[in-house]
C-alpha positions as CSV (number, residue, x, y, z in Angstrom):
1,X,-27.5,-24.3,1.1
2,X,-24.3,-26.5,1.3
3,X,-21.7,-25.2,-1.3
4,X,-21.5,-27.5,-4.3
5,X,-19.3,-31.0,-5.2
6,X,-15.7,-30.2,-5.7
7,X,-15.3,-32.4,-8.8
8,X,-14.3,-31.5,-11.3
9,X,-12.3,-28.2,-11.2
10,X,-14.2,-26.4,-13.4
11,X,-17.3,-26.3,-10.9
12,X,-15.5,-25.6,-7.8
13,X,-17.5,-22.1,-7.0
14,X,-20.5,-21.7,-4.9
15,X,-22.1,-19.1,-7.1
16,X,-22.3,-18.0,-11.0
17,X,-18.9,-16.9,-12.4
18,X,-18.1,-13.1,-11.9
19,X,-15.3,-10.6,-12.8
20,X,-12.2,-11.5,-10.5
21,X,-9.9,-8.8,-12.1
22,X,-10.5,-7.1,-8.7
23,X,-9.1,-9.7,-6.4
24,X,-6.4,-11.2,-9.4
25,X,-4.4,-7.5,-8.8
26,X,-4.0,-8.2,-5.3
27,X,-2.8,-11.6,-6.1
28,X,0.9,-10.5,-6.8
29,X,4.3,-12.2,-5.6
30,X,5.7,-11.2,-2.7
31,X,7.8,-8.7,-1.2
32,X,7.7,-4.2,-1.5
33,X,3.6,-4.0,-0.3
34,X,2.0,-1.9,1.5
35,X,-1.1,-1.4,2.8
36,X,-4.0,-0.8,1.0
37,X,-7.9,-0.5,0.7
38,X,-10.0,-2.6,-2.1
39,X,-13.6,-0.7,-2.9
40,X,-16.5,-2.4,-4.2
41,X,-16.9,-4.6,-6.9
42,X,-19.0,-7.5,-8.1
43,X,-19.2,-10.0,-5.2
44,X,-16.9,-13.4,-6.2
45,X,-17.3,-16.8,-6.7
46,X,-15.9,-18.5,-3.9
47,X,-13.5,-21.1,-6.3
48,X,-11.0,-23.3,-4.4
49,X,-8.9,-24.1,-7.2
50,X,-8.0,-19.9,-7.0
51,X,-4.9,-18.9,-5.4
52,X,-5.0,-18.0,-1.7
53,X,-5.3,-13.8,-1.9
54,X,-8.0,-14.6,-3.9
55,X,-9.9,-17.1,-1.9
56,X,-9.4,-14.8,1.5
57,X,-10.8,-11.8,-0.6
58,X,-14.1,-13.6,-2.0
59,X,-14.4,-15.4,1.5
60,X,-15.5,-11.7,3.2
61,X,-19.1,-11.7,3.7
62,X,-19.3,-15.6,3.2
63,X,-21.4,-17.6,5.9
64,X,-20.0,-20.3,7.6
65,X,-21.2,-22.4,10.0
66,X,-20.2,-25.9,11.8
67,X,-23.2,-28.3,12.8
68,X,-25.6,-24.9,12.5
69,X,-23.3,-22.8,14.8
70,X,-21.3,-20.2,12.7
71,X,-22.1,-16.4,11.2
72,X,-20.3,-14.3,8.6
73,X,-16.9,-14.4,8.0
74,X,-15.2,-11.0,8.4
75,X,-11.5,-11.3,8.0
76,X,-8.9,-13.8,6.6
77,X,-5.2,-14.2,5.7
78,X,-3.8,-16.1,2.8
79,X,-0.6,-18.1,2.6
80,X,1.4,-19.9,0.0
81,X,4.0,-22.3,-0.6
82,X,6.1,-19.6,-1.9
83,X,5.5,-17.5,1.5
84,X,8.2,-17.6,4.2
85,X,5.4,-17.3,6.4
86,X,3.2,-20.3,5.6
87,X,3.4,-23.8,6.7
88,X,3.7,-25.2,3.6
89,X,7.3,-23.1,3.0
90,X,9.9,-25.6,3.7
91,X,7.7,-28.4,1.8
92,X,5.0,-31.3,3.0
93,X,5.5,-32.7,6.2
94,X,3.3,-34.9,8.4
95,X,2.0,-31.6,10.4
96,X,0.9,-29.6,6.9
97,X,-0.1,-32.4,4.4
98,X,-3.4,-31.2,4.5
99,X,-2.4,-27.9,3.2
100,X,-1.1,-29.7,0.3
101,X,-4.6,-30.9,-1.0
102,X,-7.1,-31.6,-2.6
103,X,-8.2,-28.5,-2.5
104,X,-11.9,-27.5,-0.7
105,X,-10.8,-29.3,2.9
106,X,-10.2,-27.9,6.4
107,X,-6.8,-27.4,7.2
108,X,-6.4,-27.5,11.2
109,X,-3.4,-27.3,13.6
110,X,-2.8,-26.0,17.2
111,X,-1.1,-22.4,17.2
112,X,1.9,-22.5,19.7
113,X,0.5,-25.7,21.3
114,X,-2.5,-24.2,22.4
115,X,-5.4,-22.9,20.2
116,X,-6.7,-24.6,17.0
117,X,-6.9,-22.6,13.8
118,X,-9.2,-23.2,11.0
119,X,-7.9,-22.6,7.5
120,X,-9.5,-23.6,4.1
121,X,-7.4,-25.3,1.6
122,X,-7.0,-24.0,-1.8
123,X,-5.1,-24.2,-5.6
124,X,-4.6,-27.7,-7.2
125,X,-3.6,-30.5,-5.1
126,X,0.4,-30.9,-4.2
127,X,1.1,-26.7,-4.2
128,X,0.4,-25.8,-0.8
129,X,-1.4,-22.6,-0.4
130,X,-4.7,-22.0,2.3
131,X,-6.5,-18.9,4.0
132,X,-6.9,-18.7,7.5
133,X,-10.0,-17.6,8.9
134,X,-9.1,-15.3,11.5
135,X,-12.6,-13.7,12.3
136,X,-16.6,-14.4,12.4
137,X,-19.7,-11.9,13.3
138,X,-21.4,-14.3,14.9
139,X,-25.3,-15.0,13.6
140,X,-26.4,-18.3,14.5
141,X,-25.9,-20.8,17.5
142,X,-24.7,-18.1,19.9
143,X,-25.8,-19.7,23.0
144,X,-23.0,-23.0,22.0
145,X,-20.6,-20.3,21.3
146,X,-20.9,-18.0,24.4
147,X,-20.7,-21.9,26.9
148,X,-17.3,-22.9,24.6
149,X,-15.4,-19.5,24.9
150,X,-17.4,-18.9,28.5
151,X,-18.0,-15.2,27.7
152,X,-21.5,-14.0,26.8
153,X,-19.8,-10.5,24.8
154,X,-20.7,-11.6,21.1
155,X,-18.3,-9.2,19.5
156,X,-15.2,-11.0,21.7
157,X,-16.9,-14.5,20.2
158,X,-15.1,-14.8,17.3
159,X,-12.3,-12.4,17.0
160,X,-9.1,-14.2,16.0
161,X,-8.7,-17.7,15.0
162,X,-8.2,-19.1,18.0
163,X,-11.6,-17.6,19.4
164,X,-13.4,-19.2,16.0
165,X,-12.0,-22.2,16.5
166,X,-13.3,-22.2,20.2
167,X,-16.6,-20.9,19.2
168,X,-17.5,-23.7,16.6
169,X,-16.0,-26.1,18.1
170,X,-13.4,-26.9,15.8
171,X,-10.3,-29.4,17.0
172,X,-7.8,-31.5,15.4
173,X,-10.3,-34.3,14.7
174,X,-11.7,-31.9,11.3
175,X,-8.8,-31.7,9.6
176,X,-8.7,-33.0,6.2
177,X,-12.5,-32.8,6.0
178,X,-14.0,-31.8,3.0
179,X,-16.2,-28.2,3.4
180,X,-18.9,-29.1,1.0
181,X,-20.4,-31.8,3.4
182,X,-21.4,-32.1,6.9
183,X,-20.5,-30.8,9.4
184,X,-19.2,-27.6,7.8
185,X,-21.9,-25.4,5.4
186,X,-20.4,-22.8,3.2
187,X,-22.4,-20.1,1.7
188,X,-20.5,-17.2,-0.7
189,X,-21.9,-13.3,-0.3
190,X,-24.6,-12.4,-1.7
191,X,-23.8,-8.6,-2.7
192,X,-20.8,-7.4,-3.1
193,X,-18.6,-7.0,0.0
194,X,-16.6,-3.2,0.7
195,X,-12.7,-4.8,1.7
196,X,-10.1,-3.5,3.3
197,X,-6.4,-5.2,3.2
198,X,-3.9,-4.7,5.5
199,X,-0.4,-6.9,6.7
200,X,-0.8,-10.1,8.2
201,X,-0.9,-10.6,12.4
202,X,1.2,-12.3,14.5
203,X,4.2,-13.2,11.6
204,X,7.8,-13.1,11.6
205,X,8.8,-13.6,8.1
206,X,7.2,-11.7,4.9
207,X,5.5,-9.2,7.7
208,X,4.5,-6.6,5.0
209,X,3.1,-8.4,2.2
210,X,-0.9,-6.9,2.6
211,X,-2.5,-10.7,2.9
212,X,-4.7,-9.9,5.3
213,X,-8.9,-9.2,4.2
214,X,-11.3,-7.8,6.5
215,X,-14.9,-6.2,6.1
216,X,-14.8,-2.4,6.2
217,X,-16.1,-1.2,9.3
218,X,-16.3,-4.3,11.1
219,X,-16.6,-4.5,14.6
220,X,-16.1,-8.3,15.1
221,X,-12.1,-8.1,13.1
222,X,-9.8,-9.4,15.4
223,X,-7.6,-5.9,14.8
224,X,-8.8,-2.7,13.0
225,X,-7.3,-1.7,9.5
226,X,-5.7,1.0,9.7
């Protein structure tokens, strides 16, 4: 099941409409947060045109795959325009235009000149905001995974988004793609997911503003919540 035409705004979700009052608390501006655990509630919509905490919440427990090769996604980070931390901070430029829409593409670019990242674009076109996929349990295609990343340990597949973008095969050449089409597939949860938040990885800037989503009790996160 390929997730549904992005056009027009109104029918950018992948399932029926559900309660976000959930996620929309976690979505609040930035600075004085801490840490801090999100229980169960009514599985999400996955809705591009919502801001990026809210994506990267309603992404946990979403399948993903790239040309059939993919699995469940376990943890994410958002960013936004108004984040020190994102890409899109200091404005458009020719590196993050992506990340300033439409809204529903892959956003990919090489981490310290080394490892692509995969991050899905989101809110309406021209603001700049995106989630970064940072983990995968892997479920399907784990042979073409184990020959990319030359490790056969599934659990070490898929753990950071450099690893993901390894694993699926994911370069420069996807982004700007849209992820309701070939090659990507995009399916939300099912069931409502049990979330955890923590503080983004690897930042300098805005380093305790809890934008980080994984799935409770994951063993495939790139870093336990704790």
């Amino acid at each position: 099941m390929r997730c549904r035409e992005l056009a027009p705004a109104s029918a950018w979700a992948l399932d029926a409409p559900c309660d976000y009052s959930c996620a929309r608390g976690m979505a609040t501006s930035l600075g004085g947060h801490r840490q801090q655990a999100v229980g169960m509630c009514s599985p999400p919509s996955i809705d591009f045109g919502d801001s990026s905490p809210e994506l990267a919440r309603a992404l946990i427990g979403a399948s993903f795959w790239v040309e059939g090769v993919g699995g469940r996604i376990v943890e994410t980070e958002a960013y936004d325009v108004l984040d020190p931390a994102s890409h899109s901070y200091g404005g458009r430029s020719v590196r993050n235009a992506t990340m300033f829409g439409p809204p529903g593409r892959a956003y990919v670019y090489r981490s310290y000149g080394l490892h692509w990242c995969l991050n899905f674009v989101c809110r309406e076109e021209g603001h700049g905001a995106g989630v970064l996929i940072r983990a995968l349990e892997p479920t399907d295609g784990l042979d073409a995974m184990q020959a990319r990343r030359g490790l056969l340990e599934p659990r070490l597949l898929c753990a950071g988004p450099g690893r993901v973008a390894q694993a699926l095969g994911i370069t420069g050449s996807h982004d700007g793609l849209p992820l309701d089409r070939a090659p990507f597939e995009l399916k939300g949860p099912s069931v409502a997911q049990d979330v955890v938040v923590g503080v983004r990885i690897g930042i300098s800037k805005a380093m305790d503003v809890p934008w980080r989503f994984g799935l409770k009790g994951s063993r495939f996160v790139s870093r336990r919540f704790g």
